[in-house]
VEXDO-109892 format. One record per residue (C-alpha): residue number from 1; x, y negated, z negated. Coordinates in nm, 2 decimals, decimal comma. Layout:
! VEXDO-109892
<NUM; <X; Y; Z>>
...
END
This chain:
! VEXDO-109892
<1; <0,00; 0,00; 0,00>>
<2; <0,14; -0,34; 0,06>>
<3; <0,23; -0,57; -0,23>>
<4; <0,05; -0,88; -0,22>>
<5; <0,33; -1,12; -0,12>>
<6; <0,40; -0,90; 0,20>>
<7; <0,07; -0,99; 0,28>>
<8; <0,09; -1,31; 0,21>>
<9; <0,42; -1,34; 0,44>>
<10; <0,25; -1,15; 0,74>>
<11; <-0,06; -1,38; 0,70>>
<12; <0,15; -1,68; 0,70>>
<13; <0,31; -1,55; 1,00>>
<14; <-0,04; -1,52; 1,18>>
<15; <-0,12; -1,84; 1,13>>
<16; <0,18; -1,92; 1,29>>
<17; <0,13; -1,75; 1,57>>
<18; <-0,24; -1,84; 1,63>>
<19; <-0,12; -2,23; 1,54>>
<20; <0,17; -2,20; 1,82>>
<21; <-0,09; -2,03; 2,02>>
<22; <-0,29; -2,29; 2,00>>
<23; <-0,12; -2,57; 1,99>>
<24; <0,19; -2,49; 2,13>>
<25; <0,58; -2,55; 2,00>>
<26; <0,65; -2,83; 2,23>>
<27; <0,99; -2,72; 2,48>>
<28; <1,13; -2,52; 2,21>>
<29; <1,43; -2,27; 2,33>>
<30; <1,57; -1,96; 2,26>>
<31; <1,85; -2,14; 2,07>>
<32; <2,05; -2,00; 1,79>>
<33; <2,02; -2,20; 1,43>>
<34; <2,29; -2,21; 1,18>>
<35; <2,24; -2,25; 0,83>>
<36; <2,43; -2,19; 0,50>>
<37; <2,17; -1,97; 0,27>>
<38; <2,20; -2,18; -0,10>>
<39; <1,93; -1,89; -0,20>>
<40; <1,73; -1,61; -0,12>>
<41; <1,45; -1,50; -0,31>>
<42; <1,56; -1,16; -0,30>>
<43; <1,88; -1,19; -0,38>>
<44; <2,00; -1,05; -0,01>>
<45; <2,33; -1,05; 0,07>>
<46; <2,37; -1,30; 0,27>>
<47; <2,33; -1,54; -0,05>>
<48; <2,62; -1,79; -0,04>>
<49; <2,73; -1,70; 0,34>>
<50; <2,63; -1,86; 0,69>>
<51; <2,34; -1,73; 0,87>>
<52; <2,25; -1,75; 1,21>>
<53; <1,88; -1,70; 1,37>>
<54; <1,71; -1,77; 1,69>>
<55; <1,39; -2,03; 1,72>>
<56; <1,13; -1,75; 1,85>>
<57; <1,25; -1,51; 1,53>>
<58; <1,40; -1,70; 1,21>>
<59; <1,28; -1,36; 1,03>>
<60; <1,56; -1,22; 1,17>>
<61; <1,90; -1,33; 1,04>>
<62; <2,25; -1,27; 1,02>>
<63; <2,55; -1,33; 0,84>>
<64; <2,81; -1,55; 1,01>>
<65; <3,04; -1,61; 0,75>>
<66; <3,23; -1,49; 0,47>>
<67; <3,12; -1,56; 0,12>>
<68; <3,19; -1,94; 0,06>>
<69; <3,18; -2,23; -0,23>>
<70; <2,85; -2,36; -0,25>>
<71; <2,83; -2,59; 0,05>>
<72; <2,50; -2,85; 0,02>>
<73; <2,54; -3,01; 0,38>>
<74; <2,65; -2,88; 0,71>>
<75; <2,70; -2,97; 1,08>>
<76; <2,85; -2,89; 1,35>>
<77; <3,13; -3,09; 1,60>>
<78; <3,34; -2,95; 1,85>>
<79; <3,42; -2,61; 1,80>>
<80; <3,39; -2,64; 1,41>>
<81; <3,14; -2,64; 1,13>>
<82; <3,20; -2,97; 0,90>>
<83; <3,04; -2,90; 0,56>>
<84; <3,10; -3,07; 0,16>>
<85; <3,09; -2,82; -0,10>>
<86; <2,94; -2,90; -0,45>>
<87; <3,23; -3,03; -0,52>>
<88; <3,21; -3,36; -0,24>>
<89; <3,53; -3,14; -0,07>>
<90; <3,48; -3,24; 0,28>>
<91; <3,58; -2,86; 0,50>>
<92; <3,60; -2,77; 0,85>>
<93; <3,58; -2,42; 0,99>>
<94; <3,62; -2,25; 1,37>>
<95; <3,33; -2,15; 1,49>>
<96; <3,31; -1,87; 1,75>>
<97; <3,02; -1,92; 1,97>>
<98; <3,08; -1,57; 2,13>>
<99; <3,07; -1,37; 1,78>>
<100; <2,83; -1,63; 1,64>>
<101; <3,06; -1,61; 1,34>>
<102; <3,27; -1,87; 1,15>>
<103; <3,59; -1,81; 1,06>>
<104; <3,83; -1,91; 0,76>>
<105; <3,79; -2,27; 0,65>>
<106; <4,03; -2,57; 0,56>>
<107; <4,03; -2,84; 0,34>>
<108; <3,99; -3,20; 0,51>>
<109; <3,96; -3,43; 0,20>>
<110; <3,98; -3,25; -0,12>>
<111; <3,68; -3,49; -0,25>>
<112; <3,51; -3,76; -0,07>>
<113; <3,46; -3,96; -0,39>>
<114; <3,37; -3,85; -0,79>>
<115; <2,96; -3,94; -0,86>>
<116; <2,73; -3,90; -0,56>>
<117; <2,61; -3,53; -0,44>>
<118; <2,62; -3,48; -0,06>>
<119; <2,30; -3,33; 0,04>>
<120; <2,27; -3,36; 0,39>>
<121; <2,48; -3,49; 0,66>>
<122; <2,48; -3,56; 1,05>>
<123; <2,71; -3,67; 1,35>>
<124; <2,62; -3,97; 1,53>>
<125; <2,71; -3,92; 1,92>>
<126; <2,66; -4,25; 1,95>>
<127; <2,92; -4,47; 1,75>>
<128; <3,12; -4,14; 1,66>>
<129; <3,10; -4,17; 1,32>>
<130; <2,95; -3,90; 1,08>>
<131; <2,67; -3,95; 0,87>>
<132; <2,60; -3,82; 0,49>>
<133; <2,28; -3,87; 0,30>>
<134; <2,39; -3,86; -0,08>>
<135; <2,22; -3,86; -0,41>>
<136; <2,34; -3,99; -0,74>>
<137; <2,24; -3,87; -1,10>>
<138; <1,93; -4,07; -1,13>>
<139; <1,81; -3,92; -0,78>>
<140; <1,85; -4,27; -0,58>>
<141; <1,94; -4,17; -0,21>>
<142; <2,22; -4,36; -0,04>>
<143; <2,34; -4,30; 0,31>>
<144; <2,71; -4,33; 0,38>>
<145; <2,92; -4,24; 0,69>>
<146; <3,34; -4,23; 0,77>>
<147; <3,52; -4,18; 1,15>>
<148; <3,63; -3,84; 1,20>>
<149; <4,00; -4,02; 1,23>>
<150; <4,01; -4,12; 0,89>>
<151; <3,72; -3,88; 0,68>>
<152; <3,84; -4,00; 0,37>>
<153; <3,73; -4,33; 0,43>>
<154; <3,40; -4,33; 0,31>>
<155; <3,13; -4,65; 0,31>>
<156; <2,81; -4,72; 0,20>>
<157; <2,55; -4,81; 0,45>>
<158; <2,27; -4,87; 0,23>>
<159; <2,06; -4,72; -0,07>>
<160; <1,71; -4,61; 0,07>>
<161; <1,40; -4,77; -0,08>>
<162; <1,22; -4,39; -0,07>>
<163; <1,40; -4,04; -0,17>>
<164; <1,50; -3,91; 0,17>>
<165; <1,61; -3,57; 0,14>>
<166; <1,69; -3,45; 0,50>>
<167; <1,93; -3,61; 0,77>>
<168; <1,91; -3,52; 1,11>>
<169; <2,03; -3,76; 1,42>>
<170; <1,96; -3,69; 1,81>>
<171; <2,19; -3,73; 2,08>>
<172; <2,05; -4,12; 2,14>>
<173; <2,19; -4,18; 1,77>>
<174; <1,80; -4,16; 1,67>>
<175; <1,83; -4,05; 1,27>>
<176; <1,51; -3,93; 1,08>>
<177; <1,45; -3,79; 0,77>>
<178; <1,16; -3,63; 0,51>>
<179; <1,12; -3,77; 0,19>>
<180; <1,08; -3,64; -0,09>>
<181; <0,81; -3,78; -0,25>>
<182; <0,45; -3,77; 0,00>>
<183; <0,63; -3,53; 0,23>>
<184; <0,66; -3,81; 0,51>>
<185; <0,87; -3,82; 0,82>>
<186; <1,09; -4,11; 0,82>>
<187; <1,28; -4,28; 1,07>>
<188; <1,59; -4,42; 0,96>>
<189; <1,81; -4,71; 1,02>>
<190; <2,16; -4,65; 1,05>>
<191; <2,26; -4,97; 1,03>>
<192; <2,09; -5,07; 0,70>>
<193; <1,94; -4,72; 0,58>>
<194; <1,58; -4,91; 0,59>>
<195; <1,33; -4,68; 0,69>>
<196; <0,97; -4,68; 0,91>>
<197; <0,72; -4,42; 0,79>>
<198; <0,62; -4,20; 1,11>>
<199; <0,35; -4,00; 0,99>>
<200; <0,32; -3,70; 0,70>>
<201; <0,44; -3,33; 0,76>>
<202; <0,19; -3,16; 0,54>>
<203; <0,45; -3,05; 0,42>>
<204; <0,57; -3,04; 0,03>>
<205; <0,96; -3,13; -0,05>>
<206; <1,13; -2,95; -0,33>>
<207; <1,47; -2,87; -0,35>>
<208; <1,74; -2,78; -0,08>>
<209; <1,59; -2,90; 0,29>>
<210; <1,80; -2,95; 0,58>>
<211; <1,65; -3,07; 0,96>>
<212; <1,85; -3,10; 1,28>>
<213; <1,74; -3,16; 1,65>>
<214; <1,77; -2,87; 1,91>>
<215; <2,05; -3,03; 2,15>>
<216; <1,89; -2,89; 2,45>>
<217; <1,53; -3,02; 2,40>>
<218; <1,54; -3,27; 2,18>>
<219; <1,27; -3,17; 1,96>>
<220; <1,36; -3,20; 1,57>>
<221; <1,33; -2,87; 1,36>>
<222; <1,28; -2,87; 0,93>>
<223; <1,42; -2,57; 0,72>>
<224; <1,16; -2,65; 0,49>>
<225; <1,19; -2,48; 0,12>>
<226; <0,92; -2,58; -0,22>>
<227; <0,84; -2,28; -0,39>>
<228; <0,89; -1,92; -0,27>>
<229; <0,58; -1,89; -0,17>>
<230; <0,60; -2,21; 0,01>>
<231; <0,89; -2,20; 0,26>>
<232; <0,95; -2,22; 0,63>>
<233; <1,11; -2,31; 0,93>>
<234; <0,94; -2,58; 1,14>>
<235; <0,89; -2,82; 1,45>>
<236; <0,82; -3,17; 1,34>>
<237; <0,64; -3,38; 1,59>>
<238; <0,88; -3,71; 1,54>>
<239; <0,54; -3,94; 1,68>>
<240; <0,32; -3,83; 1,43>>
<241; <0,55; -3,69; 1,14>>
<242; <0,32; -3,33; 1,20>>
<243; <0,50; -3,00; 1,07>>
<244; <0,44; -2,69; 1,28>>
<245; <0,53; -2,40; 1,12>>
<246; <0,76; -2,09; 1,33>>
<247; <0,81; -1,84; 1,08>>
<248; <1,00; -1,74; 0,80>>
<249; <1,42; -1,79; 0,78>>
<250; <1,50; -1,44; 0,66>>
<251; <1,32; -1,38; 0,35>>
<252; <1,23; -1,66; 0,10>>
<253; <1,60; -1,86; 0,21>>
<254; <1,64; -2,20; 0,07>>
<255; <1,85; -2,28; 0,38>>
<256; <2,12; -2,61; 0,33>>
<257; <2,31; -2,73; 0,68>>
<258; <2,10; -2,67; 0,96>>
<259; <2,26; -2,69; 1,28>>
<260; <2,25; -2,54; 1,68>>
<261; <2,55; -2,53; 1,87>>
<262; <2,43; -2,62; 2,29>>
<263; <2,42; -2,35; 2,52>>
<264; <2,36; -2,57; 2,83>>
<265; <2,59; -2,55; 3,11>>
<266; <2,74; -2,79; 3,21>>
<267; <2,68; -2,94; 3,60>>
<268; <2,96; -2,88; 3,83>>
<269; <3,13; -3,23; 3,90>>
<270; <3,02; -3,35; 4,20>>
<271; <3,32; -3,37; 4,48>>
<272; <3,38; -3,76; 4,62>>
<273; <3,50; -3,69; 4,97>>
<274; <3,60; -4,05; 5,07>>
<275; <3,73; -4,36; 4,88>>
<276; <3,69; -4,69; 5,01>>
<277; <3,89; -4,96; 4,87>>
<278; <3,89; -5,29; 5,03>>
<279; <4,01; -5,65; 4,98>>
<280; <4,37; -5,63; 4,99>>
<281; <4,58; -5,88; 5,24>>
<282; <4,90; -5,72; 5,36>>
<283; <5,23; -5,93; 5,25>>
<284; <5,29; -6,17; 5,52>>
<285; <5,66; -6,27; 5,56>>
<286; <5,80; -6,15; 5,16>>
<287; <5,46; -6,36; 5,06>>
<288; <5,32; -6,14; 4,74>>
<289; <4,99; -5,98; 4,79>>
<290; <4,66; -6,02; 4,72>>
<291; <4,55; -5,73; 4,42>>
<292; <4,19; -5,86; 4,43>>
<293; <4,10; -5,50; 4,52>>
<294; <3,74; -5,42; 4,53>>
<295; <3,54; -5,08; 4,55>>
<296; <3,19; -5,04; 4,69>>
<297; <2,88; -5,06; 4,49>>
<298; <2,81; -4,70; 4,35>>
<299; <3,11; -4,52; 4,49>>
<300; <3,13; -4,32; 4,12>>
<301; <3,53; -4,41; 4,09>>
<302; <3,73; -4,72; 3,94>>
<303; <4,07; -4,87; 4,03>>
<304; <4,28; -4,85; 3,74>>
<305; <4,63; -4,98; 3,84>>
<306; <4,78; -5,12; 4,13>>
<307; <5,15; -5,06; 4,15>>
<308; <5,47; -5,17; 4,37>>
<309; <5,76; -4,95; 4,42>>
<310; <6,05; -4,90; 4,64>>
<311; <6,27; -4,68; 4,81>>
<312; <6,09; -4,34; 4,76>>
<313; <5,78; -4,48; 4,59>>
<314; <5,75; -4,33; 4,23>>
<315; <6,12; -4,24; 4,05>>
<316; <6,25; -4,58; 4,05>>
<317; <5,93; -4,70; 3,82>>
<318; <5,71; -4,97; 3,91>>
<319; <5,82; -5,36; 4,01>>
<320; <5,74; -5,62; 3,84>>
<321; <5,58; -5,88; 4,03>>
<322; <5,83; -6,14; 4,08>>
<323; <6,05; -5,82; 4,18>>
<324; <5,81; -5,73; 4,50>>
<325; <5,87; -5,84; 4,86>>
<326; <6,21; -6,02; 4,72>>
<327; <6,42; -5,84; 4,97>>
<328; <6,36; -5,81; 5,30>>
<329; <6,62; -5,53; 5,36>>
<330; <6,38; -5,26; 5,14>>
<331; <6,04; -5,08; 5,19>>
<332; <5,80; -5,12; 4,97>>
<333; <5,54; -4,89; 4,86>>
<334; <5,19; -4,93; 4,69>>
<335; <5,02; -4,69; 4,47>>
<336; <4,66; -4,71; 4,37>>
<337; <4,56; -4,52; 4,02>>
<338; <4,19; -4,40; 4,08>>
<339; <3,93; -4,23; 3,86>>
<340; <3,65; -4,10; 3,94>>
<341; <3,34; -4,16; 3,68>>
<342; <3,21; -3,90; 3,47>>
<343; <3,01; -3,61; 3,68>>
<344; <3,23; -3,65; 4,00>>
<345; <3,61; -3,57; 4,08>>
<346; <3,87; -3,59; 4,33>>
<347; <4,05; -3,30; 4,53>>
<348; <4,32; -3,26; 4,68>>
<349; <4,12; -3,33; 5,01>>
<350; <3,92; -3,64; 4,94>>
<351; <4,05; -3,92; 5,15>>
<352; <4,12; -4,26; 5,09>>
<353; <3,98; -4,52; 5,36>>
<354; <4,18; -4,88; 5,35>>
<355; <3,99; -5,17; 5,47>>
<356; <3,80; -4,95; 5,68>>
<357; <4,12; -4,75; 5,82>>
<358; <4,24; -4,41; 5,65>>
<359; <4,59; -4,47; 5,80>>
<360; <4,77; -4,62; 5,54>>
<361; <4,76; -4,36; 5,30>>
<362; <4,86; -4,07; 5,54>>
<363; <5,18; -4,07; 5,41>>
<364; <5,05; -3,86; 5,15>>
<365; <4,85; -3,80; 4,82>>
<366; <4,85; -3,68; 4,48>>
<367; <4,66; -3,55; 4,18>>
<368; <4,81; -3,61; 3,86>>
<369; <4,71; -3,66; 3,50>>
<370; <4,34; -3,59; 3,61>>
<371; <4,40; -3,91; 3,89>>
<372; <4,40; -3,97; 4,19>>
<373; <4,74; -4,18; 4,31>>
<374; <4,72; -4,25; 4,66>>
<375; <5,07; -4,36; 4,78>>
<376; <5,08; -4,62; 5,10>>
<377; <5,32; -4,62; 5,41>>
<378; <5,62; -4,86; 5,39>>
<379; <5,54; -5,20; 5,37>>
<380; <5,87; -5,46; 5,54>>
<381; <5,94; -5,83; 5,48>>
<382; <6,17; -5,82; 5,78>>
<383; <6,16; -6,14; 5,96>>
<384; <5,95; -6,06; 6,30>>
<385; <5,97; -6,40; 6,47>>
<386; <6,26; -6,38; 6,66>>
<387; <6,19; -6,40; 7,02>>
<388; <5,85; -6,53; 6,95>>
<389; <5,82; -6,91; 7,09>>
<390; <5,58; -7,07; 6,87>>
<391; <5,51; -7,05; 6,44>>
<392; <5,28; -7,28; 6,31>>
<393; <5,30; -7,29; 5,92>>
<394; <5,04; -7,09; 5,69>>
<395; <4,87; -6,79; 5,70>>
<396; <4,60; -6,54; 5,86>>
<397; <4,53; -6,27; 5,64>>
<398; <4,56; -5,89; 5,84>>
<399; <4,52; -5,53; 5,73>>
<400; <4,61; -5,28; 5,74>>
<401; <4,97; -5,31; 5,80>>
<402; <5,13; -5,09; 5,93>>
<403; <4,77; -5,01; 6,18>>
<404; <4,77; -4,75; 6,39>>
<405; <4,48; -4,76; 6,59>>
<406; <4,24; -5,09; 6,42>>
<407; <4,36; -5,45; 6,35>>
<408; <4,13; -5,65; 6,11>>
<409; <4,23; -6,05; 6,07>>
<410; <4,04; -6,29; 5,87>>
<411; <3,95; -6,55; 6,16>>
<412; <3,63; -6,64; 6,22>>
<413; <3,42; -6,46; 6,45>>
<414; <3,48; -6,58; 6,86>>
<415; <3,83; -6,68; 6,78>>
<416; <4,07; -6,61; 7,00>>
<417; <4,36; -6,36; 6,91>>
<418; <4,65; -6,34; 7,09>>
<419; <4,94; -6,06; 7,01>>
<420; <5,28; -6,11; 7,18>>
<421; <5,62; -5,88; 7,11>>
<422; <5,94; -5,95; 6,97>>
<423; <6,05; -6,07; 7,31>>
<424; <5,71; -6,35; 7,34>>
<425; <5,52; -6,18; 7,61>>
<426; <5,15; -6,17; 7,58>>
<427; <5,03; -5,80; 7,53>>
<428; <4,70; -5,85; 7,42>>
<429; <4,46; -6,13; 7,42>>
<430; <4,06; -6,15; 7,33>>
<431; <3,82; -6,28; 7,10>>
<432; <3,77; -6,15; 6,77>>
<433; <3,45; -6,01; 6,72>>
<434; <3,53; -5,81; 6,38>>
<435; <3,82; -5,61; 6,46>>
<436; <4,10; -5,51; 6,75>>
<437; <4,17; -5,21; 6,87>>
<438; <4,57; -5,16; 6,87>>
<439; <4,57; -4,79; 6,96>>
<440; <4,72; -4,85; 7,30>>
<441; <5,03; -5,06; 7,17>>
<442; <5,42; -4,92; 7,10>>
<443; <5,44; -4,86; 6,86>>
<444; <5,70; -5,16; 6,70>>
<445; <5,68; -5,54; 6,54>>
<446; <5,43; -5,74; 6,68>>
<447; <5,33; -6,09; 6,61>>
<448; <4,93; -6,25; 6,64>>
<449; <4,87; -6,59; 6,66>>
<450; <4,48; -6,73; 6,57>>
<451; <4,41; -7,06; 6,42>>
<452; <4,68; -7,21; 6,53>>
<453; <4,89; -6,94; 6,32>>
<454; <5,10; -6,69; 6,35>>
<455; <5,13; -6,36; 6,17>>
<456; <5,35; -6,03; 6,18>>
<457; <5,20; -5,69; 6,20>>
<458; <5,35; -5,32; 6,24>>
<459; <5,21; -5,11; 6,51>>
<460; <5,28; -4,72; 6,42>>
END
């Protein structure tokens, strides 16, 4: 015959059923939960270790750690499980997602500070900084936070105006919590530990609770514990505050340190093909360039250096600026640093397109220190005038230089172009309408006179 609290539990896990049934548990996952067991009502053995269960069956646990001090708050960052024991010792351990076991743990700070118990705590994705919700002797709840950096460092954000007893934050930096007194869901302030009443859980609060948000859905999830016969895990609605209940974690566990560790995969990085950088004039007789590079509007990379070199581009370390185009008797080399945004990446493939032209950077390409440094063709200061029978002072800006098969000048649109060679003789002549096609020249020194100036260029 069965004893009367089995048939309590399995009619409490009915009505869970029938209330999921008919209500539904909003997106919630297959995940797997971790929580340290303060107590069991049964005195099962995995009292005082790490368990682990999955949203559709909390019934069902096991343990994922050896036996351990008594730990009051838990999370998890990173590959490891951050607790505080009892004692306000602030502990990391390895957690293996494989096993679903934790392993031997270390000491971070042997005690965060000597008063205030730590009963809950939560990492802020937002502002990197993690979160403790603490309690003094006279049961006044203050919440507190340090860097990971420098744990030890410990401040006080505020003292709450209610008893709030859980902590949990989403990945928006979105904190909530359940206090203790009306069983209300709270949302919290982490700024000033002020609070805004969302709605009541139905839900009494007595001693250990813990709440933490499922990273792959979102929704917000209670290890709820009163009285033995008042214990559960649960969804919590966080726009009305509404507790449904799942089930039973293992039987009668007052659970501390909830947390789920993300099973999503990932998205393979998308693959930029082409990089277009624009906006750079070409050095015009030992003249220093223009680095007012520019990128177009949602090409998912940035520019993050511009560099001069000479000789063989990268051993003899970058020039500094007064130090480029100074002699005319070297080659000079540029070297963009690029990196692509988060979600995309660069391969060995992707080609960079200069001022419309992909030439420049054939002379080769490299991936290093997850970037992309994309190494230009010689640039000269040689002196190209001689033989050439008129110079007017100033300057037409010209790219790319060297060109192989396009010429691009900054004249005005109709204006006429004229390119002669080292000896003077006209070889080309037209009006510019946006570019000129160079593809049939020697390659060799050329000059190009427009607006009433002349400028050198290097056919390849």
């Amino acid at each position: 015959m069965l004893n009367i609290y089995t048939m309590k539990k399995k009619l409490r896990l009915l009505m869970a059923a029938l209330l999921m049934a008919v209500f539904g548990v909003v997106n919630a996952s297959e995940a797997t939960w971790y929580g340290y067991a303060l107590y069991t009502s049964n005195g099962a053995s995995w009292q005082n270790h790490f368990i682990s269960f999955n949203t559709q069956d909390p019934n069902t646990v096991q343990e994922a750690s050896a036996s351990l001090p008594t730990i009051w708050a838990a999370t998890y960052l990173d590959g490891y499980v951050w607790f505080v024991t009892q004692t306000r010792s602030l502990c990391k351990a390895p957690l293996d997602e494989e096993t679903q076991t934790i392993g031997a743990y270390e000491t971070v700070v042997p005690q965060l500070e000597q008063y205030n118990l730590y009963i809950d705590m939560a990492y802020n994705p937002v502002d990197g900084m993690m979160y403790y919700l603490c309690q003094d002797s006279q049961y006044n709840c203050y919440l507190k936070r340090s860097s990971i950096t420098a744990p030890s460092q410990v401040e006080v954000v505020g003292m709450f105006s209610v008893k709030i007893w859980t902590l949990a934050i989403n990945a928006q930096g979105q904190a909530y919590g359940v206090a203790y007194e009306g069983g209300n869901l709270h949302e919290i302030n982490l700024t000033d530990a002020s609070t805004t009443v969302v709605g009541p859980t139905g839900k009494e609060v007595w001693y250990t609770q813990s709440m933490a948000f499922d990273l792959e859905t979102g929704e917000l999830f209670w290890a709820q514990f009163a009285t033995v016969s008042d214990h559960g895990f649960y969804q919590v609605n966080t726009e009305t505050g509404a507790a449904t209940l799942i089930g039973e974690i293992g039987t009668g566990t007052q659970l501390a340190g909830l947390f789920m560790v993300s099973e999503t995969t990932p998205p393979e990085p998308e693959i930029i093909d082409e990089i277009h950088v624009e906006g750079f004039s070409a050095p015009v007789w030992g003249e220093h360039p223009d680095f007012d590079l520019e990128v177009a509007l949602d090409a998912h990379y940035s520019i993050d250096a511009v560099d001069w070199f000479w000789t063989n581009g990268v051993s003899n370390g970058a020039l500094a600026e007064e130090d480029i185009f100074n002699d005319e008797n070297k080659a000079y080399f540029m070297v963009l640093t690029l990196s692509p945004e988060e979600g995309y990446c660069f391969t060995d493939e992707t080609t960079v397109i200069y001022n419309g032209d992909a030439s420049p950077f054939a002379q080769g390409s490299v991936i290093a220190f997850g970037k992309f440094m994309a190494l230009t063709t010689n640039y000269y200061v040689t002196d190209p005038t001689i033989g050439v029978a008129e110079q007017t002072a100033g300057s037409v800006a010209l790219w790319p230089n060297p060109a192989t098969n396009v010429l691009y000048l900054e004249v005005a649109k109709d204006e006429t172009v004229s390119i002669f060679d080292l000896t003077g003789r006209l070889v080309k002549q037209q009006r510019y309408e946006g570019k000129i096609d160079v593809s049939d020249l020697v390659p060799g020194v050329y000059a190009v006179k427009a607006e009433g100036v002349t400028v050198k260029f290097v056919k390849e």
